[in-house]
Backbone as CSV, one residue per row, in Angstrom:
resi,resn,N_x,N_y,N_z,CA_x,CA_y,CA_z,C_x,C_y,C_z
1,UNK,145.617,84.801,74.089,146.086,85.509,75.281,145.218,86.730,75.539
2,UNK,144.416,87.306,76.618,143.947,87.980,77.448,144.926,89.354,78.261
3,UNK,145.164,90.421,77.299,145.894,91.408,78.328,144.958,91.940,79.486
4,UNK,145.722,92.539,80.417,145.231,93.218,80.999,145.476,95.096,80.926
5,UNK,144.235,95.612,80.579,144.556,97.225,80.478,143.369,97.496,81.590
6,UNK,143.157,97.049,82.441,142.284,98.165,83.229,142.872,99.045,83.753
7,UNK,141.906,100.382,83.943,142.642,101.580,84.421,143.411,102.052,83.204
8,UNK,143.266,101.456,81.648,144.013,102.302,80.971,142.763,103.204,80.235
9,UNK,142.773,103.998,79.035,141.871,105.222,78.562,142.636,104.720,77.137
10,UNK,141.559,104.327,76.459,141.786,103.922,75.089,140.997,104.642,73.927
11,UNK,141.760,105.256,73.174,140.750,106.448,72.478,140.818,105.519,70.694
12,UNK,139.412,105.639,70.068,139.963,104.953,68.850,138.978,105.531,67.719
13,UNK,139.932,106.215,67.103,139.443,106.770,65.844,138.903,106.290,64.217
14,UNK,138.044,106.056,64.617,137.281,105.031,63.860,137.151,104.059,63.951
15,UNK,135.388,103.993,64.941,135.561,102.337,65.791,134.272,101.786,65.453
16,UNK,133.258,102.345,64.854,131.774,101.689,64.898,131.892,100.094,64.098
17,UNK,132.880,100.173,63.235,132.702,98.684,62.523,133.739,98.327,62.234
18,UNK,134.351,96.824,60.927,135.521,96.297,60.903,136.453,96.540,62.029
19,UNK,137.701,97.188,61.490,138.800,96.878,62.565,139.037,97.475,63.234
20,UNK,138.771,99.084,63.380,138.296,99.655,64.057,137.186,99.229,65.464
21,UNK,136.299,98.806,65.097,135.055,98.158,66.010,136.038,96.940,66.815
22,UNK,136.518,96.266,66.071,137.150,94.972,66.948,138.323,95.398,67.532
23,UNK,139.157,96.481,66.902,140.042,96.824,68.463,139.436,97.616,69.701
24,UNK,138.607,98.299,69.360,137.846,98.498,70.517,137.455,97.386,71.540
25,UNK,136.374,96.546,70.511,135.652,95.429,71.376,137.318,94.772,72.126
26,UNK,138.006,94.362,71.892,139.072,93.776,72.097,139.410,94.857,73.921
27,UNK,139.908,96.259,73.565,140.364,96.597,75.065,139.607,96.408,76.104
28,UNK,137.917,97.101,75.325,136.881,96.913,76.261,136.725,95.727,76.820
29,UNK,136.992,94.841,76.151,136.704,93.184,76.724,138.181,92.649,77.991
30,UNK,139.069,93.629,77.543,140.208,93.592,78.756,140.773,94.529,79.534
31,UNK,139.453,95.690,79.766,139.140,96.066,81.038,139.190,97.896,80.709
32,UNK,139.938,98.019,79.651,139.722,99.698,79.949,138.933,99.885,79.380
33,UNK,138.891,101.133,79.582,138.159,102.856,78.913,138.069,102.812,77.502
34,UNK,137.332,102.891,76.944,137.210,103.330,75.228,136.106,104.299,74.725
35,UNK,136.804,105.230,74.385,136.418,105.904,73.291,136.260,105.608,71.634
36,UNK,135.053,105.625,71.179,135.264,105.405,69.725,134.318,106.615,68.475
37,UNK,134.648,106.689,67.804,133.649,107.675,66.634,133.609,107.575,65.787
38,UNK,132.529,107.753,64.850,132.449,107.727,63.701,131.604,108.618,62.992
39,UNK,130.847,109.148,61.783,130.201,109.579,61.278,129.039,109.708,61.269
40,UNK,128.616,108.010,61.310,127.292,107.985,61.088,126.574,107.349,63.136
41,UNK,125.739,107.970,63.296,125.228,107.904,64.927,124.438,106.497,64.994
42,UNK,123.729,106.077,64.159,123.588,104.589,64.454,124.093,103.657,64.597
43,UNK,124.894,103.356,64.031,126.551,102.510,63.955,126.860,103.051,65.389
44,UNK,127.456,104.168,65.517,128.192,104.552,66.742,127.099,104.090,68.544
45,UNK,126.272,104.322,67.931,125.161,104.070,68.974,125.199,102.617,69.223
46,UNK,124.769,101.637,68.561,125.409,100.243,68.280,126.742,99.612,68.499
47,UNK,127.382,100.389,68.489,128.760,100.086,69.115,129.274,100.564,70.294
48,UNK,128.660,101.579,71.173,128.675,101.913,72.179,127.839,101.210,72.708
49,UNK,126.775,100.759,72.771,126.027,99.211,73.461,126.898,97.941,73.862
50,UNK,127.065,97.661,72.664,127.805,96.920,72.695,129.449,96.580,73.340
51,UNK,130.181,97.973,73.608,131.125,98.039,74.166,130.652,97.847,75.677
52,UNK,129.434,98.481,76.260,129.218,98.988,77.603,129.058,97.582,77.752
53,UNK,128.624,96.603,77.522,128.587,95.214,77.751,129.952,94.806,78.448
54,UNK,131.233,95.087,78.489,131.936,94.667,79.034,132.444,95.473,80.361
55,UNK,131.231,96.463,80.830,131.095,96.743,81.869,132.586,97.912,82.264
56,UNK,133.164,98.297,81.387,133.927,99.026,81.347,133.079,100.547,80.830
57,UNK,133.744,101.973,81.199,133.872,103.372,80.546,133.544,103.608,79.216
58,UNK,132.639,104.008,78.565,132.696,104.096,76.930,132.016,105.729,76.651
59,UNK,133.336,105.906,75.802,132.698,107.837,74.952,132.278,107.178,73.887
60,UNK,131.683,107.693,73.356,131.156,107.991,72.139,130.794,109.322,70.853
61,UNK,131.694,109.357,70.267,131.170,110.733,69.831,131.743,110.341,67.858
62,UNK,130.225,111.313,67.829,130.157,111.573,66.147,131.119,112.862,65.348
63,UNK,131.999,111.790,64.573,133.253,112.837,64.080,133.808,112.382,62.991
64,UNK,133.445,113.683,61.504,133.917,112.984,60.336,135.369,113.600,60.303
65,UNK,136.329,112.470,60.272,137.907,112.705,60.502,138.292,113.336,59.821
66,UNK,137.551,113.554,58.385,138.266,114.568,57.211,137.912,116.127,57.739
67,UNK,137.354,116.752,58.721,137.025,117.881,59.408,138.026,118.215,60.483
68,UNK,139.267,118.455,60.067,140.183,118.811,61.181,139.802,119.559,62.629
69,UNK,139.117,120.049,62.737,138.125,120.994,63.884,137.673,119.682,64.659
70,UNK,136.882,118.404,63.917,135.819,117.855,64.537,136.917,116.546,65.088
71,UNK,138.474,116.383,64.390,139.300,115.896,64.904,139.316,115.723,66.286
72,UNK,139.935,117.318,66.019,140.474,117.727,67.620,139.535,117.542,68.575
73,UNK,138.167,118.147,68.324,137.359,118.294,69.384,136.971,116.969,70.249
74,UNK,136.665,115.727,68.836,136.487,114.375,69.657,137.480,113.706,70.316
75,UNK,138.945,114.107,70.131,140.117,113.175,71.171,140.011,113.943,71.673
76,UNK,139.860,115.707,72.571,139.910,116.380,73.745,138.592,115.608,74.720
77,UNK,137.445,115.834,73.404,136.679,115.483,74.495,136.637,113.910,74.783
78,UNK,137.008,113.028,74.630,137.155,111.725,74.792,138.222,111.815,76.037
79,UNK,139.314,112.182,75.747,140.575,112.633,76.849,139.764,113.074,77.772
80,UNK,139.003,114.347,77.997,138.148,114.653,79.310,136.852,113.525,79.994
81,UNK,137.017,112.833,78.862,135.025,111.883,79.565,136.127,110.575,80.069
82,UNK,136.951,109.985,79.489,137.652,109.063,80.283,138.950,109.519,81.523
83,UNK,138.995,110.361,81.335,140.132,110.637,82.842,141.591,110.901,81.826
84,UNK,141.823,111.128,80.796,143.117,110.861,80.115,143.484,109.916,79.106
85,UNK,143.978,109.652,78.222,144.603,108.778,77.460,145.979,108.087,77.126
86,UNK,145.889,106.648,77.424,146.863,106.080,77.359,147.472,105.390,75.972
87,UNK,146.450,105.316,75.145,146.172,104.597,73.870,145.458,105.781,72.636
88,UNK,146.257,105.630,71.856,145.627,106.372,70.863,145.614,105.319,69.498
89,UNK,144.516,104.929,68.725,144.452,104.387,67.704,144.204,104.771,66.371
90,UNK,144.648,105.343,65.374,144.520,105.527,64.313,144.136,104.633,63.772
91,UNK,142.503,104.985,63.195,142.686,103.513,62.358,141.546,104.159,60.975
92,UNK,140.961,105.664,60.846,140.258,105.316,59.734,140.927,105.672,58.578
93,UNK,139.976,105.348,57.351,140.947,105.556,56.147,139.916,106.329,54.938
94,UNK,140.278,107.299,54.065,139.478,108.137,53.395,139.128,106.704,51.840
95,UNK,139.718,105.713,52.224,140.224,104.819,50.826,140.516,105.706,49.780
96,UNK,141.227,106.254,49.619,141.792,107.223,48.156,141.892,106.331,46.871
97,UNK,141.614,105.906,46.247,141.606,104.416,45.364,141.958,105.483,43.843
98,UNK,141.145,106.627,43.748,141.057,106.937,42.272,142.221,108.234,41.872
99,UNK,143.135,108.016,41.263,144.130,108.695,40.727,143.600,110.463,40.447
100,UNK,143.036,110.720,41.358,142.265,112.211,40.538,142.107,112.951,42.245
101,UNK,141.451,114.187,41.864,141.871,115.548,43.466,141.012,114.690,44.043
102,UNK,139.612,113.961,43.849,138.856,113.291,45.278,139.415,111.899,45.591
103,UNK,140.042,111.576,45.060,141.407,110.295,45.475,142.391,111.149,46.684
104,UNK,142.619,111.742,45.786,144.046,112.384,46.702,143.931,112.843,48.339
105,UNK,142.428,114.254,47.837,141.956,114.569,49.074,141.731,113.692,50.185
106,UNK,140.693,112.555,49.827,140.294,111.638,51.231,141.387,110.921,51.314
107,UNK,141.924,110.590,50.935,143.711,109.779,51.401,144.352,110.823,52.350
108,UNK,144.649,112.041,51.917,145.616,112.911,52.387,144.726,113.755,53.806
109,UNK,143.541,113.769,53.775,142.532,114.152,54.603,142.533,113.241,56.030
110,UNK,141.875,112.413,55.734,141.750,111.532,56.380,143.038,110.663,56.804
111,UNK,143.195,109.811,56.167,144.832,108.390,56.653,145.968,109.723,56.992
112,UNK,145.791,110.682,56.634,147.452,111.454,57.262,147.094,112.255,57.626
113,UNK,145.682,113.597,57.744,145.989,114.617,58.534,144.831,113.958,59.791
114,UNK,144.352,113.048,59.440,143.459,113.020,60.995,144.325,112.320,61.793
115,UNK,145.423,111.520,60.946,146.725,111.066,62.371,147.398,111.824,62.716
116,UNK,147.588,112.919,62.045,148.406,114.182,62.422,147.264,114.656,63.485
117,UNK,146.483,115.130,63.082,145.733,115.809,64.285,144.894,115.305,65.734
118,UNK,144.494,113.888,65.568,144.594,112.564,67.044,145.636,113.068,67.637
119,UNK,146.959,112.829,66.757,148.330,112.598,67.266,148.238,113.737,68.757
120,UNK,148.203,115.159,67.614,148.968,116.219,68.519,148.078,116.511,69.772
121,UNK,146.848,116.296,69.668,145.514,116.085,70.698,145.793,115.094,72.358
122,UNK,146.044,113.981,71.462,146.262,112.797,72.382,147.961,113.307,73.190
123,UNK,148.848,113.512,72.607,150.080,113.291,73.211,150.323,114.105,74.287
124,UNK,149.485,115.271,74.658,149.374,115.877,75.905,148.660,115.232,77.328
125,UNK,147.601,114.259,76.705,146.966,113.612,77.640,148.280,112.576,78.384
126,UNK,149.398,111.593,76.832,149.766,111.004,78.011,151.217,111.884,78.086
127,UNK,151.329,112.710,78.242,152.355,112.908,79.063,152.150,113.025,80.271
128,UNK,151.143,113.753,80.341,150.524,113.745,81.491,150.246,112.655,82.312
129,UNK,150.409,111.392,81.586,150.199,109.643,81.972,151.323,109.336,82.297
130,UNK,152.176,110.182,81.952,153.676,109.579,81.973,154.082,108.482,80.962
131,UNK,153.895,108.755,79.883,154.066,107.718,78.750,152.387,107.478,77.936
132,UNK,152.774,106.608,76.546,151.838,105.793,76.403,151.737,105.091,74.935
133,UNK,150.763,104.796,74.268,151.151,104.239,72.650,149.962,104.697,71.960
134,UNK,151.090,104.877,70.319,150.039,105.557,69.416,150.252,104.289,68.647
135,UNK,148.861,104.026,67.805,148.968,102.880,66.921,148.516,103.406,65.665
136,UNK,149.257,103.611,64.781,148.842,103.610,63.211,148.302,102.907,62.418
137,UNK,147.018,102.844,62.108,146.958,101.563,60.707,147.190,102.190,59.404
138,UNK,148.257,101.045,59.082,148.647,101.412,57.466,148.109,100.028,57.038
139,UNK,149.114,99.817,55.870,148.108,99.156,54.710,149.435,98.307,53.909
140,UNK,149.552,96.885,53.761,150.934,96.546,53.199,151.059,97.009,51.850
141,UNK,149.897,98.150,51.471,150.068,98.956,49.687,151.010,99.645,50.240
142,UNK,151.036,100.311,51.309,151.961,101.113,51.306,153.549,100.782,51.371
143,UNK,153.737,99.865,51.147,155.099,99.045,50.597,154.980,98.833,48.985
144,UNK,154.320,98.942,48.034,154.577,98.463,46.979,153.304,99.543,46.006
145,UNK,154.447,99.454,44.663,153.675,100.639,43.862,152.195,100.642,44.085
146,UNK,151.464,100.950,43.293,150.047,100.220,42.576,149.280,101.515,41.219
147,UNK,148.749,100.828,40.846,148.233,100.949,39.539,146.907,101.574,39.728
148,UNK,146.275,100.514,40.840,144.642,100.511,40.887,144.739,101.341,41.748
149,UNK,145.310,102.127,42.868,145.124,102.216,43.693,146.337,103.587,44.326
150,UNK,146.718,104.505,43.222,147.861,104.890,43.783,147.885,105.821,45.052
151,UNK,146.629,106.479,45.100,146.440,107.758,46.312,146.590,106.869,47.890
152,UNK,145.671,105.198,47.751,145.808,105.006,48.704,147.299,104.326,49.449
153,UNK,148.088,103.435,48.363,148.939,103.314,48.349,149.876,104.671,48.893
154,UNK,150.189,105.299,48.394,151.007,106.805,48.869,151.111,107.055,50.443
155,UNK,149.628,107.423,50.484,148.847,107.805,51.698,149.673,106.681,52.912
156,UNK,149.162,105.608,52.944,149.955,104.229,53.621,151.285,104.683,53.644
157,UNK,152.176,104.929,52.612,153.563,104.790,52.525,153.783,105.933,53.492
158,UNK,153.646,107.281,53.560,153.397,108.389,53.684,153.021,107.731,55.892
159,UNK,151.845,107.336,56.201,151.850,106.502,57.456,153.031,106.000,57.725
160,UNK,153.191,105.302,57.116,154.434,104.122,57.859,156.083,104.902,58.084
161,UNK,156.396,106.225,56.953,157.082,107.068,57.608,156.962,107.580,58.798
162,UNK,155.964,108.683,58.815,155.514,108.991,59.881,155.380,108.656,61.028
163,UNK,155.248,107.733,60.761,155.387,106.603,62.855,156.458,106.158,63.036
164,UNK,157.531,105.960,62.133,159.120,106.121,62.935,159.431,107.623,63.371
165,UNK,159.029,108.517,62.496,159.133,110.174,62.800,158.427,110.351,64.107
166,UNK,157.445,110.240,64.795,156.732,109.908,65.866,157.521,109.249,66.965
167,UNK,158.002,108.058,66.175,158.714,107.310,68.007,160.176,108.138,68.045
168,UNK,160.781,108.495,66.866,161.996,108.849,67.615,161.452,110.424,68.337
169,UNK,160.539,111.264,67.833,160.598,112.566,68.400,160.052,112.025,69.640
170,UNK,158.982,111.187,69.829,158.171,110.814,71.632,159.098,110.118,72.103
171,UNK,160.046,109.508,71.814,160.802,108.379,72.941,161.008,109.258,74.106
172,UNK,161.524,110.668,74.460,161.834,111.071,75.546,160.688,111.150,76.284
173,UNK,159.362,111.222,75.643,158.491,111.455,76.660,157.602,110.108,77.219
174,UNK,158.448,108.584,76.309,158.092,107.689,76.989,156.629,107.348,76.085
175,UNK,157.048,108.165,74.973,155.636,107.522,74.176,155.798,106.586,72.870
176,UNK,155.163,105.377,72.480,155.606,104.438,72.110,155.025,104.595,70.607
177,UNK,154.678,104.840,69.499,154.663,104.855,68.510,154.702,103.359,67.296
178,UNK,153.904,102.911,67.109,154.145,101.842,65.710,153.006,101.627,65.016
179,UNK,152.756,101.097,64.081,151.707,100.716,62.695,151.969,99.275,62.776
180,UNK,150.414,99.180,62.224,150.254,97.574,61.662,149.923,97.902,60.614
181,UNK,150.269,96.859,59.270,149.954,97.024,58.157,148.931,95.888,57.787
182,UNK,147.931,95.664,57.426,146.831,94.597,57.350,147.162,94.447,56.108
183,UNK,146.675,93.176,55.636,146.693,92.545,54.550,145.016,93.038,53.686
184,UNK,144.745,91.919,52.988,143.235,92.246,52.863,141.970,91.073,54.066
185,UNK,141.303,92.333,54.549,140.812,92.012,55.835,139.016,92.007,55.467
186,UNK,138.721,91.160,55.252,137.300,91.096,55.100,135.903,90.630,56.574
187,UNK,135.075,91.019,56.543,134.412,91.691,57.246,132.757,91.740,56.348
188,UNK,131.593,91.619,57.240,130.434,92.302,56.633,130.323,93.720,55.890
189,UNK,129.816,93.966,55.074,130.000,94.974,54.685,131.322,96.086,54.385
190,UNK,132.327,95.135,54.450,133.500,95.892,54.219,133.827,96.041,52.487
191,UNK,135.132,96.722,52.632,135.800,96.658,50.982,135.516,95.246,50.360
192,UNK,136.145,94.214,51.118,136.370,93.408,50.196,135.119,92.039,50.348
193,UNK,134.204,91.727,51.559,132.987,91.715,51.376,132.206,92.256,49.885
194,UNK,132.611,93.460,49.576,131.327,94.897,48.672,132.160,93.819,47.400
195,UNK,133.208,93.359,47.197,134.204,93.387,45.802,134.233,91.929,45.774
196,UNK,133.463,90.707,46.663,133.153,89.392,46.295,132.379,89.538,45.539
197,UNK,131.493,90.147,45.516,130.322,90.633,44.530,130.353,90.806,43.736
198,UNK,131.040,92.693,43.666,130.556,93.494,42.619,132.318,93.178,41.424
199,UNK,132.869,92.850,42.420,134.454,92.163,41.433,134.672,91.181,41.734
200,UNK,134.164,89.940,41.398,134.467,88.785,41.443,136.070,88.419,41.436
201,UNK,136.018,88.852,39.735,137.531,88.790,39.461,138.874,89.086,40.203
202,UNK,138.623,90.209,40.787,139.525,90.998,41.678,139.890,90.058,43.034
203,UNK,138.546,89.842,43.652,138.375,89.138,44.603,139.236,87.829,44.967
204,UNK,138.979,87.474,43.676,139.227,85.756,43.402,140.783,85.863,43.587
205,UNK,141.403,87.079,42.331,142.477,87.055,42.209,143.399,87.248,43.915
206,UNK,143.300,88.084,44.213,143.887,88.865,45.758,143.705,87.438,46.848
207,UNK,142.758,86.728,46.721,142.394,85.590,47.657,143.775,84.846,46.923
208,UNK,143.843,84.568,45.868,144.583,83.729,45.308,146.386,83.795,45.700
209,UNK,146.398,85.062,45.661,147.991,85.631,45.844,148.202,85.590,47.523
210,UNK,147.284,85.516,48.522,147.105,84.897,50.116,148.101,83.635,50.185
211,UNK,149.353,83.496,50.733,149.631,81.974,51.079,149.304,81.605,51.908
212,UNK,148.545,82.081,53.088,147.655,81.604,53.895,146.587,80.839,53.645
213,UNK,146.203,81.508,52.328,144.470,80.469,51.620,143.878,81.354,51.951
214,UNK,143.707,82.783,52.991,142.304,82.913,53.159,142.462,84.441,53.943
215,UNK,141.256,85.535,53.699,141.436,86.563,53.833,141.401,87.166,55.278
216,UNK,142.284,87.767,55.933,142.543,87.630,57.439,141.021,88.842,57.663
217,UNK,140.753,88.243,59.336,139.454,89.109,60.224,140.162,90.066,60.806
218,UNK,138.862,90.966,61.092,139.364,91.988,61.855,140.235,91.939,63.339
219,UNK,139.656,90.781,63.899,140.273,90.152,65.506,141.583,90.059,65.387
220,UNK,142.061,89.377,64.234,143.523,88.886,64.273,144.643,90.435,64.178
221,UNK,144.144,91.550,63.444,144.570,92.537,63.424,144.444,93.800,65.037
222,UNK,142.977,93.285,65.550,142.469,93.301,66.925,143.643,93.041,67.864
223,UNK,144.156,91.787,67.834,145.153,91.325,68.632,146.207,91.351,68.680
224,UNK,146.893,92.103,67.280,148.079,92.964,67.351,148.180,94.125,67.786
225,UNK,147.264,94.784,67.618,147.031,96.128,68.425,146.988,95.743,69.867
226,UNK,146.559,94.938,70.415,146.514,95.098,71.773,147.750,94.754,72.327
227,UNK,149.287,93.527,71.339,149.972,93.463,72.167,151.256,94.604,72.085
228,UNK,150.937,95.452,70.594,151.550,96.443,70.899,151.374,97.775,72.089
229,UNK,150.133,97.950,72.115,150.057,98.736,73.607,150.172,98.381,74.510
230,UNK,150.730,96.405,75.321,150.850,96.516,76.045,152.506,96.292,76.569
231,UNK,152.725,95.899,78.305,153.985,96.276,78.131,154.631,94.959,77.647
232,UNK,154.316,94.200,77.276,155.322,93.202,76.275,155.665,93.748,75.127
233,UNK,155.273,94.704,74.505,155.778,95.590,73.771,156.760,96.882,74.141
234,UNK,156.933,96.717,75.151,157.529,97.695,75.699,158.751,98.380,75.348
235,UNK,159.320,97.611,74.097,160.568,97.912,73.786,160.479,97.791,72.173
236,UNK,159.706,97.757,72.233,159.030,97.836,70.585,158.656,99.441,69.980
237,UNK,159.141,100.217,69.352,159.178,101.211,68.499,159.342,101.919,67.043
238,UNK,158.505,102.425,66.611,158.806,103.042,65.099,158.799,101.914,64.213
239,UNK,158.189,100.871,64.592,157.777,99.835,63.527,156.345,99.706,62.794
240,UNK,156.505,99.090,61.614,155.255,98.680,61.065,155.294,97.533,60.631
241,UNK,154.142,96.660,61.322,154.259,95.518,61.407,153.025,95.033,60.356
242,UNK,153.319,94.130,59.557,152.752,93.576,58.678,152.131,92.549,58.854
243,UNK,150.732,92.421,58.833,149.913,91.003,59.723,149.012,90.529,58.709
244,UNK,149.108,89.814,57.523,148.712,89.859,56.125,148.851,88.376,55.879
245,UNK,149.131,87.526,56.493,149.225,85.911,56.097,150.299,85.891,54.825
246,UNK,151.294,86.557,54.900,152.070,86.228,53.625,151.523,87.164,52.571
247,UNK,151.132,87.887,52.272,149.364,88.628,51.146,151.303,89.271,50.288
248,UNK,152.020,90.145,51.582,152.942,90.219,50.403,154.021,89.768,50.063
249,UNK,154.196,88.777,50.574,154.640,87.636,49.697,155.046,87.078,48.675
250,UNK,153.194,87.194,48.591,152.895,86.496,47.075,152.547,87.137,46.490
């Protein structure tokens, strides 16, 4: 299915590659405005090409999310180069993986204060829209302990609060609030791409515990995001939706 968002202003915080990159490519390809950023300017440059291909509006701007300053500055100025924002996407993540202060920090940096700070940026634009939707990406760790992994796990859990706290305080202003939780989502050069490799074992195992058989793409997570911002979602709030082929399950 094909939405239609033209005329909407789609801002997305962390878009040059994986799932990030494909919810972008995804609005751009059904008609609005996108904004996307990232760190590194080649990537971002490359993905702003590539967006303008669908002949739609595209910002672009270089912004490391763990810099609360460089937060704010790229959803204002994204909000000013597209006309406003209707869509706000949370989607990067510090991966906090290691039980120690540089675990903690990029988890707590990044996955929760750069959604805190998008958040409070963006939600003036749409009121001004008269409504609109914030999308969280969490992580289905953030449902269940972990061992390997506890900062990022937390961090997730810590998200998926937060965006019911979000829709009930925005419902009056008509702003729609929810998370997707991805399973394990492989991709070129992603996490679990890097860990066919360098962790076989790991790999093998996590593929194995899939009752699907097989590790979900970025598109399929792409295409939940888009039908939560649109209005077939319209009555959809303070959820986190889990799009993982079964991953927890099993």
């Amino acid at each position: 299915m094909q939405f239609d968002f033209k005329g909407k202003r789609v801002v997305v915080c962390g878009g040059s590659r994986g799932i990030g990159r494909s919810i972008a490519e995804t609005f751009a390809k059904d008609g609005a405005a996108v904004a996307v950023c990232a760190r590194g300017k080649a990537g971002l440059d490359e993905a702003a090409v590539a967006l303008g291909r669908h002949g739609g509006k595209v910002h672009a701007g270089v912004c490391d999310l763990a810099d609360g300053e460089q937060v704010k500055a790229y959803v204002k100025a994204a909000g000013d180069a597209l006309g406003g924002i209707d869509v706000l996407i949370n989607n990067a993540s510090g991966f906090g993986h290691t039980d120690d202060e540089a675990g903690w920090a990029a988890g707590l940096n990044i996955d929760v204060m750069a959604t805190v700070r998008a958040s409070n940026i963006a939600i003036p634009f749409m009121e001004k829209a008269g409504g609109g939707s914030i999308i969280n990406i969490s992580s289905i760790s953030g449902f269940a302990a972990s061992v390997r992994s506890a900062p990022y796990a937390a961090v997730k859990a810590a998200i998926n609060n937060y965006t019911a706290s979000q829709a009930l305080a925005l419902a009056s202003k008509k702003i729609r609030v929810n998370a997707i939780a991805p399973g394990s989502i492989e991709f070129a050069g992603g996490v679990w791409d890097q860990r066919k490799t360098q962790n076989p074992n790991l790999y093998n195992a996590t593929l194995k515990s899939i009752p699907w058989g097989r590790m979900g793409h970025p598109e399929e997570i792409a295409a939940v995001a888009a039908f939560l911002a649109s209005d077939l979602a319209s009555w959809v709030t303070g959820q986190t939706l889990m799009v993982d082929g079964g991953q927890l399950l099993g």
